[in-house]
N, C-alpha and C positions, 0 to 999 in steps of 0.2 A: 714700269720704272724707265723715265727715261735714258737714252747712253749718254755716255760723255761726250763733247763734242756735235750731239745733234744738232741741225737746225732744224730752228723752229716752224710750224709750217706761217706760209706766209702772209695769211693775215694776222698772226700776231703783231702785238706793239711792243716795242722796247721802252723804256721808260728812262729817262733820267729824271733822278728824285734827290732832291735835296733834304735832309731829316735831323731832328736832334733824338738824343735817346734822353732820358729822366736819370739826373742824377750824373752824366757826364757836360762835361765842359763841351762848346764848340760844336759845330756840328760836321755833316758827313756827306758824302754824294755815293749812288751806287748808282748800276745799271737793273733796272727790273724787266724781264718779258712776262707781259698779260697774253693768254691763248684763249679766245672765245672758246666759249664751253667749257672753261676750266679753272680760268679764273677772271677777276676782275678789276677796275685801278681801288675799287676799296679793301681788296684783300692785301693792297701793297703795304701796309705795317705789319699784317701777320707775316706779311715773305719778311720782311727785313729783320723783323724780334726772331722766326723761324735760326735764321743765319746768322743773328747774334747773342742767341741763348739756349736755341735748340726745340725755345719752345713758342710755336705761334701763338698761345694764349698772351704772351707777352706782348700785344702788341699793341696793347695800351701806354707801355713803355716807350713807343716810338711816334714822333710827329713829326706830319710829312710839312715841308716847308715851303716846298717849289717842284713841280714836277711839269717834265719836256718830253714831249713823244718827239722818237731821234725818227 
């Protein structure tokens, strides 16, 4: 489990991801880090439904709209 506060090591990528959810108005921006070997930019709707429902299968609920490696 990771701690609070770690970083990440550094070849990770951060992600800025522009997304709508189904069924809300407007949409949203977050930041995401991908960590080779653990995940990947297609697993970035399970991270975001993950944080907005609790449940990554939800992440059919979420479409990415614009996504920027910071």
């Amino acid at each position: 489990m990771p701690r609070t506060g770690a970083v990440p090591p550094p070849d990770a990528t951060r992600y800025r991801v522009t997304y709508a959810v189904a069924g809300t108005d407007g949409v949203r921006q977050a930041e995401v880090t991908v960590v080779p070997g653990y995940s990947q930019e297609s697993d970035i709707p399970a991270v975001l439904a993950a944080h907005l429902t609790g449940n990554p299968a939800d992440a059919r609920l979420v479409t990415v709209l614009a996504l920027r490696a910071d």
